[in-house]
C-alpha positions as a Python dict, from the first residue, in 0.01 Angstrom:
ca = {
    (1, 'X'): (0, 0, 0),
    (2, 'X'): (-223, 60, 299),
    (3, 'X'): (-16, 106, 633),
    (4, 'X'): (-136, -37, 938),
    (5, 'X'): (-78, -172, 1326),
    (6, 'X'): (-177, -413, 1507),
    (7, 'X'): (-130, -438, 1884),
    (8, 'X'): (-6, -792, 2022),
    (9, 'X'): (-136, -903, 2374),
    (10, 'X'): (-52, -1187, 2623),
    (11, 'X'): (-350, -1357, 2769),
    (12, 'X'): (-288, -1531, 3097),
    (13, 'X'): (-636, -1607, 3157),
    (14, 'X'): (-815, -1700, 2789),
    (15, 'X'): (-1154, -1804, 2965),
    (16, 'X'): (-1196, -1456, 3160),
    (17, 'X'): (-1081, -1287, 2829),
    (18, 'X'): (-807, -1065, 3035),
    (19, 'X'): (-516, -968, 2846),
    (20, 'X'): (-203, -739, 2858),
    (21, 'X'): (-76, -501, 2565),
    (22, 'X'): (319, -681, 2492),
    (23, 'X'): (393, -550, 2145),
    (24, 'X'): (340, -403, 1838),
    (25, 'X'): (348, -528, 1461),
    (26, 'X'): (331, -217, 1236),
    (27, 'X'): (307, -221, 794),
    (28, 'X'): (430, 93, 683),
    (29, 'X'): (338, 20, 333),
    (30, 'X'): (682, -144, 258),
    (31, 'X'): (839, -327, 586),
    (32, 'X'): (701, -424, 873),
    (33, 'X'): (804, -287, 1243),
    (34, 'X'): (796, -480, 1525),
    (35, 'X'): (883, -379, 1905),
    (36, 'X'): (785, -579, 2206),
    (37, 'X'): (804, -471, 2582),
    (38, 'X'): (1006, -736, 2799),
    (39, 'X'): (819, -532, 3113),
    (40, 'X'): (487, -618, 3001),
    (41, 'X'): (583, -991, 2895),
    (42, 'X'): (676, -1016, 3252),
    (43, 'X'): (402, -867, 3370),
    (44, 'X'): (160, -1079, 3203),
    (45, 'X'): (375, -1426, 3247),
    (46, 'X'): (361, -1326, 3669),
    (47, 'X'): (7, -1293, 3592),
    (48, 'X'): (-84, -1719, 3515),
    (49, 'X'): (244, -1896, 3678),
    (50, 'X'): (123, -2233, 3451),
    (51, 'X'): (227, -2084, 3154),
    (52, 'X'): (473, -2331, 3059),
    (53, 'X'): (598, -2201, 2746),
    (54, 'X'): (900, -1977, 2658),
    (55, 'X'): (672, -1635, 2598),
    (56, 'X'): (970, -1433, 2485),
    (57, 'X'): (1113, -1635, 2255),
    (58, 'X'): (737, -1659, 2053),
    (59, 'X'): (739, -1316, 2002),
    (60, 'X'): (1097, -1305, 1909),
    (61, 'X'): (988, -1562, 1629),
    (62, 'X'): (707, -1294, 1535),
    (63, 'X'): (978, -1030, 1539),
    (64, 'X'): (1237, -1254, 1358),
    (65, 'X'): (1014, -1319, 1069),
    (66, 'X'): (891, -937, 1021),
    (67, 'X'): (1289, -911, 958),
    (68, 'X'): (1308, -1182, 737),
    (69, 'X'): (996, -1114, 558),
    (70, 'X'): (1142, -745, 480),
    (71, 'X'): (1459, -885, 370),
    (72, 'X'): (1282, -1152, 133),
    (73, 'X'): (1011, -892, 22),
    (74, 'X'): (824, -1183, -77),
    (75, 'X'): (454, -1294, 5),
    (76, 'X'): (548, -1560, 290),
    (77, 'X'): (369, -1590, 567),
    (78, 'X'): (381, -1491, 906),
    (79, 'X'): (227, -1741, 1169),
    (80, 'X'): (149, -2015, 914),
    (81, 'X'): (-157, -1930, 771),
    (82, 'X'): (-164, -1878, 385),
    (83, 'X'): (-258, -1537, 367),
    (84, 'X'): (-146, -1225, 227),
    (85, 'X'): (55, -1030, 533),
    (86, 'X'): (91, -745, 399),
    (87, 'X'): (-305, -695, 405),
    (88, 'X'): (-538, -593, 672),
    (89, 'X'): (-751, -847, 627),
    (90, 'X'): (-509, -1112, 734),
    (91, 'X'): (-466, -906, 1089),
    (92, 'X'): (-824, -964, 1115),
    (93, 'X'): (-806, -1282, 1062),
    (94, 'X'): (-562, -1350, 1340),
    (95, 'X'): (-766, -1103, 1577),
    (96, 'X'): (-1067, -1325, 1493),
    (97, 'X'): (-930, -1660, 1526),
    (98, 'X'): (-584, -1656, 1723),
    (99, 'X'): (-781, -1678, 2082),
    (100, 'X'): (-492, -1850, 2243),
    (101, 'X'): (-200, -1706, 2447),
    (102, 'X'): (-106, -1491, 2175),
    (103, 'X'): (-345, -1271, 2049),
    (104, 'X'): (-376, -1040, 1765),
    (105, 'X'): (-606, -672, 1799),
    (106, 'X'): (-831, -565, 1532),
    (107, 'X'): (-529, -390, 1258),
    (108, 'X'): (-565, -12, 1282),
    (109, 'X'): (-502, 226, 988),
    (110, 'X'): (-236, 472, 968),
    (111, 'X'): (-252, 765, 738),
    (112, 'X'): (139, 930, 714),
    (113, 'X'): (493, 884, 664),
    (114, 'X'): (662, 650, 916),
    (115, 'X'): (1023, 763, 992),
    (116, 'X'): (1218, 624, 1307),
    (117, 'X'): (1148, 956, 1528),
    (118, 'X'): (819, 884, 1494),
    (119, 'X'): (816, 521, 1587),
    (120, 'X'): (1003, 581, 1896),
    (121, 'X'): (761, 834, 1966),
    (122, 'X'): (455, 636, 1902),
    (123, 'X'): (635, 343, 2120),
    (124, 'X'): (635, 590, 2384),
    (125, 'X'): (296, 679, 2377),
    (126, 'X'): (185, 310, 2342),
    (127, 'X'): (401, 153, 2628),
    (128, 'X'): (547, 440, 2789),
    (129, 'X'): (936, 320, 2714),
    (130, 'X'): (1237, 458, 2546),
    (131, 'X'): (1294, 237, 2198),
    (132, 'X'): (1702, 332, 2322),
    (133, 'X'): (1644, 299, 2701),
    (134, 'X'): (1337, 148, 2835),
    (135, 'X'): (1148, 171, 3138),
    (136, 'X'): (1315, -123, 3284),
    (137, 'X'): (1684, -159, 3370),
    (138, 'X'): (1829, -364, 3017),
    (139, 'X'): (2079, -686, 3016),
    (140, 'X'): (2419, -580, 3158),
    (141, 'X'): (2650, -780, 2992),
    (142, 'X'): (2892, -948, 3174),
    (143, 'X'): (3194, -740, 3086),
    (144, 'X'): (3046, -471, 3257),
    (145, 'X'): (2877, -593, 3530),
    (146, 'X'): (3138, -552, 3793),
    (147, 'X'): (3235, -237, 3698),
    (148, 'X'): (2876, -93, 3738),
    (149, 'X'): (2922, -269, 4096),
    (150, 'X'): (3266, -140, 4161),
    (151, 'X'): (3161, 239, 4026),
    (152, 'X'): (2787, 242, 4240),
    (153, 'X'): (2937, 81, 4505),
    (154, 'X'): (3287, -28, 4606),
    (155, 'X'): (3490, 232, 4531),
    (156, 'X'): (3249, 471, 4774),
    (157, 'X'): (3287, 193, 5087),
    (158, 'X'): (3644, 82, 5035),
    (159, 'X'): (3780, 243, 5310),
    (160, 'X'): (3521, 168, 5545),
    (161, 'X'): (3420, -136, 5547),
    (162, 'X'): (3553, -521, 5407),
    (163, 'X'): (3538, -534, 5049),
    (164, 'X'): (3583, -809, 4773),
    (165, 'X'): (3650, -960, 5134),
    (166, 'X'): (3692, -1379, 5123),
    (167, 'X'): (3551, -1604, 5374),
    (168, 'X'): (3704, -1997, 5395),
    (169, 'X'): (3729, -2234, 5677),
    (170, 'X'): (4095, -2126, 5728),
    (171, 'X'): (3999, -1794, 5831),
    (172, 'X'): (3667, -1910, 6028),
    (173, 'X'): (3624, -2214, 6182),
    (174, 'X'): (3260, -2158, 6212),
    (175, 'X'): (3223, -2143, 5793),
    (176, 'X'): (3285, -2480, 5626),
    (177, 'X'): (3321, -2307, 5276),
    (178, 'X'): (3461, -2054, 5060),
    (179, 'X'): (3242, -1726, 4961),
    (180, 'X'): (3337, -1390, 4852),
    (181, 'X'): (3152, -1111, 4914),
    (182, 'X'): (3141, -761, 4740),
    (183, 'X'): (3157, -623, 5061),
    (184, 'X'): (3041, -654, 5472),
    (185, 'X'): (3030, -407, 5771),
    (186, 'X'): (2909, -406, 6083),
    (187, 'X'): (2744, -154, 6334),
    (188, 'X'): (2470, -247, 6554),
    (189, 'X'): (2365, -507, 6257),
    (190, 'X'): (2572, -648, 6001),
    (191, 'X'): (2536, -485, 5606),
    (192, 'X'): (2632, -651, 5337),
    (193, 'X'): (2604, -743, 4957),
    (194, 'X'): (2706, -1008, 4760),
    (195, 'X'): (2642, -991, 4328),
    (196, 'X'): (2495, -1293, 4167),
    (197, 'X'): (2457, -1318, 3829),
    (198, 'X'): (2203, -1593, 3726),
    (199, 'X'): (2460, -1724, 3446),
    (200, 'X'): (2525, -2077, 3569),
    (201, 'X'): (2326, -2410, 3589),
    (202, 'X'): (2011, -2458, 3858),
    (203, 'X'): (2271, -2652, 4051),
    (204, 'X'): (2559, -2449, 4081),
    (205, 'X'): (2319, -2163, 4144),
    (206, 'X'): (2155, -2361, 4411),
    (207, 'X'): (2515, -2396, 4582),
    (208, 'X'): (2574, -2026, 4565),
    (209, 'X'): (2241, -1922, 4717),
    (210, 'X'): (2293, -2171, 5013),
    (211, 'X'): (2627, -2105, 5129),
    (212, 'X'): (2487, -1710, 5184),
    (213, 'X'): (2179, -1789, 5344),
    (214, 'X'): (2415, -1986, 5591),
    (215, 'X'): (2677, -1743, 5582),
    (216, 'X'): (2409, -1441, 5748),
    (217, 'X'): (2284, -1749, 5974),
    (218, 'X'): (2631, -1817, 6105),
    (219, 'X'): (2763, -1438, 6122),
    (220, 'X'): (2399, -1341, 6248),
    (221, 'X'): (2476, -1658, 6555),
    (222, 'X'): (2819, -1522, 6589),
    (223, 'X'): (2773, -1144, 6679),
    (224, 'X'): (2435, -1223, 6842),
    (225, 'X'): (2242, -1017, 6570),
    (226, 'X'): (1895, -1115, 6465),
    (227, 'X'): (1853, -1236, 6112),
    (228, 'X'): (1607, -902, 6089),
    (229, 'X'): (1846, -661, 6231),
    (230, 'X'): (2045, -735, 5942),
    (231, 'X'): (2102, -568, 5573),
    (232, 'X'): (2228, -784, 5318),
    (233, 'X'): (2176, -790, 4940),
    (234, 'X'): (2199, -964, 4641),
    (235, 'X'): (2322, -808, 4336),
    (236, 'X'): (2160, -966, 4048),
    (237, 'X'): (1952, -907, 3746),
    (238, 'X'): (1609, -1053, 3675),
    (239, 'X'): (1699, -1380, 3428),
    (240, 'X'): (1504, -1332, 3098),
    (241, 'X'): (1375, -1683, 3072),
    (242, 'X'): (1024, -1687, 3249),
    (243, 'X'): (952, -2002, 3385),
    (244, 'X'): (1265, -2143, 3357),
    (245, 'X'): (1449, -2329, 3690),
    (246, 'X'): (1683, -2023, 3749),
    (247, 'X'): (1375, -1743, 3751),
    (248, 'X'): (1232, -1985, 3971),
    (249, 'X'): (1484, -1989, 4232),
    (250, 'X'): (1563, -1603, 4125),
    (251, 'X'): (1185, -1530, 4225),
    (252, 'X'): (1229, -1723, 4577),
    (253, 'X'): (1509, -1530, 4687),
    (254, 'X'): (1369, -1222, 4575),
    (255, 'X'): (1025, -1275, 4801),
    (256, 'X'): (1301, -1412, 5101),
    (257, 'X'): (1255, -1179, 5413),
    (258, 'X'): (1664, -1159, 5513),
    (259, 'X'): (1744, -1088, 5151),
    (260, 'X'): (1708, -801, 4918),
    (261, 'X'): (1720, -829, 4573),
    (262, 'X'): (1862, -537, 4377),
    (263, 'X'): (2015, -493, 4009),
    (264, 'X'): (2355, -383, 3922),
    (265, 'X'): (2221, -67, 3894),
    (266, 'X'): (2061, 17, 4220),
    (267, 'X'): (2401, -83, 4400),
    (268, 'X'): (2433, 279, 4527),
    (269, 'X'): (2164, 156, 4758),
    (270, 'X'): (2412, -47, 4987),
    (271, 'X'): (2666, 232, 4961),
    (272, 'X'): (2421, 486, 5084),
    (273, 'X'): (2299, 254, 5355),
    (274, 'X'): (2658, 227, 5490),
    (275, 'X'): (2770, 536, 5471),
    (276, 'X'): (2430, 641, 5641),
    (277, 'X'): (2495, 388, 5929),
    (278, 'X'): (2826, 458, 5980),
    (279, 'X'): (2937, 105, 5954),
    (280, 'X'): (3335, -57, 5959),
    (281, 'X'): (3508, -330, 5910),
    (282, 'X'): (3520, -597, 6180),
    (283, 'X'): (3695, -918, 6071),
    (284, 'X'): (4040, -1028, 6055),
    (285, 'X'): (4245, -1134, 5775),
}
């Protein structure tokens, strides 16, 4: 059986033709690979913000249905059109006629064996990423979340400035509500970093984001700091959904001028920043 690929692209803009490269659907004469770059999804989606429709979980259908088709080994089809998928032809059918959002290249023969080496390696080539670690930080789950926080961060400020530190109206009569952040220190300008995972409803999220924008209002007001003198951060990753109310609200505090947006990850940044500016703890209680 001939082997072949075909590349799968995202196109924001059908009537100027643009497109990005998202994924890959390969026939190695017996099962079908699939991979598919979250980076360039996201790319492409920030590309056209009217696309309205859940882009990632389309091409997790596609990918879903290689599996299935490879577990069935039976002539089903693939996006609904009665053709045989295991065929060339029926890739150049879709890059012919499928001239919506999802788009399908011209398939592309392959002459060799396919092992797993050498479809990381060809992934590589194609998208520049790592098929075990790509080019983009990947979900932390939330198990492990803190504890990247706690390792990249806390445990190198602990003894110099507040951390896991609790503001309420009992300790500050200037703060009508309860927030915790990872930690707060102060010299010259105020530094501080509070994680966020995007894991609840738009509501409760909405909540959450409000009380610290007026928590850095009402310290900024208190120590006579302006709100640009000021370091704080948000801990958070990027939520998958595209589109959806929390990426939304995700993507406003992200472009926010008093806030900086940083993943679990990149938490060393704070550390480094306070260490750098020599900063301490200044509250009581």
């Amino acid at each position: 059986m001939k082997q072949f690929y075909s590349i799968v692209k995202l196109s924001p803009h059908v009537v100027t033709e643009d497109s990005v490269a998202v994924g890959i659907v390969f026939y190695d004469g017996e099962l079908f690979r699939t991979y598919f770059s979250d980076y360039k999804i996201n790319i492409a989606a920030k590309l056209n913000t009217r696309i309205s429709v859940n882009v990632k979980q389309i091409v997790q259908e596609i990918a879903v249905k290689c599996e299935q088709l490879n577990l069935e080994k039976s002539k089903d089809l693939l996006i609904n059109e009665a053709r045989d998928y295991t065929h060339p032809s029926y890739f150049q059918y879709l890059s012919n006629y499928a001239n919506g959002l999802i788009q399908f290249s011209s398939p592309v023969s392959f002459i060799g064996e396919m092992s797993d080496a050498y479809f990381a390696k060809f992934i590589f080539n194609l998208f520049n990423e790592d098929l075990e670690k790509t080019s983009i930080p990947k979900s932390t789950q939330q198990s492990n979340y803190e504890e990247i926080i706690h390792q990249k961060l806390i445990r190198h400020v602990e003894d110099k400035v507040h951390t896991n530190y609790s503001f309420s109206p009992e300790k500050s009569e200037d703060i009508y509500f309860s927030f915790e952040m990872e930690c707060i220190g102060k010299n010259g300008a105020l530094i501080g970093a509070k994680s966020m995972p995007f894991n609840k409803g738009k509501s409760t999220m909405d909540k959450y984001i409000s009380h610290y924008f007026a928590l850095i209002s009402t310290l900024s007001n208190r120590y006579n700091y302006s709100l640009k003198q000021n370091s704080f951060y948000m801990i958070s990753e990027e939520p998958k959904d595209i589109g959806s109310e929390n990426h939304q609200l995700w993507e406003i505090v992200k472009n926010h001028p008093i806030i900086k947006v940083i993943h679990p990850e990149e938490s060393g940044i704070v550390s480094d920043l306070i260490v750098r500016k020599k900063a301490t703890t200044f509250l009581e209680g």
